[in-house]
C-alpha positions in Angstrom: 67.4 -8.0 16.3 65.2 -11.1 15.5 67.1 -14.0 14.3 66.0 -15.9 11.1 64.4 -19.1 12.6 65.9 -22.9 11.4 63.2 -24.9 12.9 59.4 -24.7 11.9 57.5 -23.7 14.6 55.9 -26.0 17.0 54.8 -29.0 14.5 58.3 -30.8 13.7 59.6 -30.2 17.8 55.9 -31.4 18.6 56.4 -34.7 16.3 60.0 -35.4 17.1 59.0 -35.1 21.2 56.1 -37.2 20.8 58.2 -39.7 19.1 60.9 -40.0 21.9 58.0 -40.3 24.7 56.2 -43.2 22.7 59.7 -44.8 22.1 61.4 -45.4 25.6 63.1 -48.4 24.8 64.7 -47.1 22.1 65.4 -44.0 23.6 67.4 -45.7 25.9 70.2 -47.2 23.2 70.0 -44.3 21.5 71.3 -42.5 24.5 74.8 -43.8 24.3 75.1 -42.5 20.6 74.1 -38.9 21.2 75.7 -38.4 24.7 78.3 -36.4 23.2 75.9 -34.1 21.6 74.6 -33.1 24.9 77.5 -31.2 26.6 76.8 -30.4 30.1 78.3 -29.6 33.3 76.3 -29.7 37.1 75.9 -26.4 38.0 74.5 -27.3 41.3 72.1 -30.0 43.0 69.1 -27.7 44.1 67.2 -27.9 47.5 63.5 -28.0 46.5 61.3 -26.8 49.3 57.6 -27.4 49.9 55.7 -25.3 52.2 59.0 -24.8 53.9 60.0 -28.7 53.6 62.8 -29.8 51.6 61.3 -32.6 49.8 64.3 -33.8 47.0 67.2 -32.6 45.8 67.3 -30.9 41.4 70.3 -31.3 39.7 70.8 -28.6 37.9 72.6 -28.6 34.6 74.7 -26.3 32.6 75.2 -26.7 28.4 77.6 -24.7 26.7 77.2 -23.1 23.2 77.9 -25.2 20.3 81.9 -24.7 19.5 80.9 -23.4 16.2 78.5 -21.2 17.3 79.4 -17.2 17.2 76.6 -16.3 20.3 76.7 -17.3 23.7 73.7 -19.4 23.0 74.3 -21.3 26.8 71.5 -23.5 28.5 70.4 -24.1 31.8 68.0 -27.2 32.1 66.5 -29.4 35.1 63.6 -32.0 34.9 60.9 -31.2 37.7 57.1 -31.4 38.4 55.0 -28.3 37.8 52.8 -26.4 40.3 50.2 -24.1 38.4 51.1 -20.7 38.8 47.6 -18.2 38.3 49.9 -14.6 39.2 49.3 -11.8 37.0 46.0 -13.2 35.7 43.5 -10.0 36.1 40.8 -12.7 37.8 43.4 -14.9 39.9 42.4 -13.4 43.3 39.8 -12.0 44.6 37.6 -11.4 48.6 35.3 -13.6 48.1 38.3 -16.5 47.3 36.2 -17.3 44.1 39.2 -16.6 41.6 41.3 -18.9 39.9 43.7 -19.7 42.7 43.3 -19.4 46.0 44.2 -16.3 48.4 46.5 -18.4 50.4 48.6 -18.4 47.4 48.9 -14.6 46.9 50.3 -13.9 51.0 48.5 -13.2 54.1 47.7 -10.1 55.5 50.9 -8.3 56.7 53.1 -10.4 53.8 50.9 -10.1 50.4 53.4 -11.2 47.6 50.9 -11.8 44.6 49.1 -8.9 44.7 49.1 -5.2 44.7 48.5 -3.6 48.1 47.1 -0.2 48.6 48.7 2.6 51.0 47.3 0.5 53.8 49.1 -2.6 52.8 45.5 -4.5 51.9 45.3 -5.9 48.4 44.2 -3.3 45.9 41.2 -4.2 44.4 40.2 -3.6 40.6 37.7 -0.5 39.6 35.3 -0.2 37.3 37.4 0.2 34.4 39.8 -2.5 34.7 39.4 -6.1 33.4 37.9 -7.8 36.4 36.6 -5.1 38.5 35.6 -6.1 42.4 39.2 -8.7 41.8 42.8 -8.0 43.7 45.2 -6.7 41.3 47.8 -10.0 41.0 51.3 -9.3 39.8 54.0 -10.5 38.4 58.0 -10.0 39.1 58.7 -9.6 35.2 55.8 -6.4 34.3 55.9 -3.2 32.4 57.5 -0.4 34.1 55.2 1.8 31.4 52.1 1.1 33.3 51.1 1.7 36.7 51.8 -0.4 39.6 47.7 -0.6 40.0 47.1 -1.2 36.3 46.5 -5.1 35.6 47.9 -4.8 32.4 51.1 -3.8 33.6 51.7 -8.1 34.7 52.2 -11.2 32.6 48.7 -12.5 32.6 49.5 -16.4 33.7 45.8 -17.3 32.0 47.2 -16.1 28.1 50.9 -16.1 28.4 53.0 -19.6 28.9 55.6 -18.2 31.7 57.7 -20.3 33.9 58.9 -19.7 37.7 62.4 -20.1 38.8 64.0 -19.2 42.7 65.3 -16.4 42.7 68.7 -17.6 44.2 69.3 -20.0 41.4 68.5 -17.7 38.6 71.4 -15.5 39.9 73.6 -18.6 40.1 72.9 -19.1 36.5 72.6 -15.8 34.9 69.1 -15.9 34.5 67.1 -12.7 34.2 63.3 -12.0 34.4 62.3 -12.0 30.5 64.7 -14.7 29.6 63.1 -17.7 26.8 62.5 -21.1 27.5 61.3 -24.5 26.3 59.6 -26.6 28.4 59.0 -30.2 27.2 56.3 -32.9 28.9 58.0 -36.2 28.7 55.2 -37.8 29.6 52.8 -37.1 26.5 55.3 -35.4 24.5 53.7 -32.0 24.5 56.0 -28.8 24.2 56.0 -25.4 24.3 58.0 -22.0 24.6 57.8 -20.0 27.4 59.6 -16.7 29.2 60.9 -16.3 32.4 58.3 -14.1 34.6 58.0 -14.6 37.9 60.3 -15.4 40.8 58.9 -18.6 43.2 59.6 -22.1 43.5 61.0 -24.7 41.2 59.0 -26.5 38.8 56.6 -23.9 38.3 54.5 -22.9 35.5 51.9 -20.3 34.0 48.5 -21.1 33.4 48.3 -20.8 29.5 52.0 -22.9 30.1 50.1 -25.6 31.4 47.5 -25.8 28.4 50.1 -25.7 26.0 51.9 -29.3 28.0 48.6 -30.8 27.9 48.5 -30.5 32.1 45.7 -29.9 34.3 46.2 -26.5 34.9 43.3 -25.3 37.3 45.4 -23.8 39.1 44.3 -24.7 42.7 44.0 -28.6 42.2 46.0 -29.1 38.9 49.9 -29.3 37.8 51.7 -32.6 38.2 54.6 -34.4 40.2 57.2 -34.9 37.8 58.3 -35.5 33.7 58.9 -31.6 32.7 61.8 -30.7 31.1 62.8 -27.1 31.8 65.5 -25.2 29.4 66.4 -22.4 29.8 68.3 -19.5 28.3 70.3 -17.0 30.2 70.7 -13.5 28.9 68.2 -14.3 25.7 65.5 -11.9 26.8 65.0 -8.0 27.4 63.7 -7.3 30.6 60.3 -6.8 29.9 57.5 -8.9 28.7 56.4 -9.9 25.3 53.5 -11.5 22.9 53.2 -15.2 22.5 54.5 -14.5 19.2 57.4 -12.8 20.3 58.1 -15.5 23.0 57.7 -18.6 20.0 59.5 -17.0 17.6 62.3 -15.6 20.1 62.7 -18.8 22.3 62.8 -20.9 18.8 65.7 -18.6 17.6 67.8 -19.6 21.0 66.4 -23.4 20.4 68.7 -23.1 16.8 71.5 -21.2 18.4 72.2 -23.7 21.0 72.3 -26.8 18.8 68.5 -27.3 17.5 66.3 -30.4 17.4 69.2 -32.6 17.8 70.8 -31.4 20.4 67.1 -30.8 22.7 67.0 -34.8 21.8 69.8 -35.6 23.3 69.3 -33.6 26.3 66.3 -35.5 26.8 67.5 -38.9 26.5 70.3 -38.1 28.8 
């Protein structure tokens, strides 16, 4: 059931994070008076690998509900770079390497991961009456079991829907689940935006249309940036399957209010 939402949606989180990134000074004092408003225990400190390298270590943090509250509106949150993630985009991949990432990203032949393969185990390729026909068929690890495994449709299309990407190991440490919300804040320009949990890869990964919303270069082949994102997310909030970006802002903002609202996202930040 769809909770009532506290916050507006978008403009006064938009105002209030661009406020703390012009203010870092300020931020700073401000951080000893809210510290107790951002309970949190480390859940872990999180190997981050590159192309097989471990380049830094995450700490990973775990926030309790609010004492008052009568949901388990829990938290997970990190601070990361983002990588642009292009999977489930109907025109990510394609032969001639002309799509919006490149094929290196989707697997090599014997070990595809972002796209369907045939009966053969070689990318299926689109026909004439799918979106982007002559293109692989990219998926997603969060899709709709309604359609067909060769039907586009069926993935979270990283172009239109703001999606992030967790490891699959530390989602399960958490209790994070494919579908689950998020809000993902750039600390840098103070852009924001909602966001669901939809496909399982690296850390400090993000969605296309994710990207836009933060304000990032998000070609997803040269774009994305090394550091200042704030990930939160929210175990057990979703459904299991994907949803609208209305569904997603209006969803992710209800968790926002459950866990402790503007305030308490503040103080998270400045801590």
């Amino acid at each position: 059931m769809r909770r009532p939402l506290l916050v507006a949606a978008g403009g006064l989180l938009l105002c209030v994070l661009a406020a703390i990134a012009s203010r870092a000074v300020s931020a700073k004092a401000a951080t000893q008076n809210s510290a107790s408003a951002c309970e949190r225990t480390l859940l872990m400190n999180f190997e981050d690998f590159r192309h097989g390298e471990a380049v830094n270590e995450v700490p990973i943090w775990q926030s309790p509900a609010p004492s008052d509250s009568l949901d388990d509106a829990s938290a997970v949150f990190f601070q990361a770079g983002m990588t642009i993630d292009a999977d489930g985009a109907p025109n990510a991949y394609n032969p001639q390497n002309t799509g919006l990432d490149d094929i290196s990203n989707a697997g090599v032949p014997g070990h595809w991961d972002g796209v369907v393969q045939d009966e053969n185990g070689d990318p299926y390729i689109q026909g004439p009456d799918d979106p982007f026909p002559g293109y692989y068929v990219s998926c997603t690890s969060l899709c709709d079991r309604s359609k067909r495994s060769i039907d586009p449709r069926r993935y979270v299309d990283a172009s239109k829907i703001p999606y992030v990407v967790l490891p699959g190991g530390l989602a399960r440490e958490a209790g994070m689940r494919l579908g689950d919300f998020a809000l993902v804040v750039n600390l840098r320009n103070g852009s924001s935006s909602y966001a669901i949990y939809a496909d399982v890869g690296t850390l400090g990964e993000g969605s296309i249309a994710l990207a836009d919303n933060l304000e990032i270069h998000s070609d997803a082949r040269v774009g994305g940036t090394r550091g200042g994102i704030f990930y939160i997310i929210f175990p057990g909030s979703g459904n299991g399957s994907p949803r609208t970006v209305e569904e997603i802002n209006s969803e992710a903002a209800a968790h926002v209010n459950l866990w402790g609202g503007i305030e308490r996202v503040n103080a998270c930040l400045m801590n």
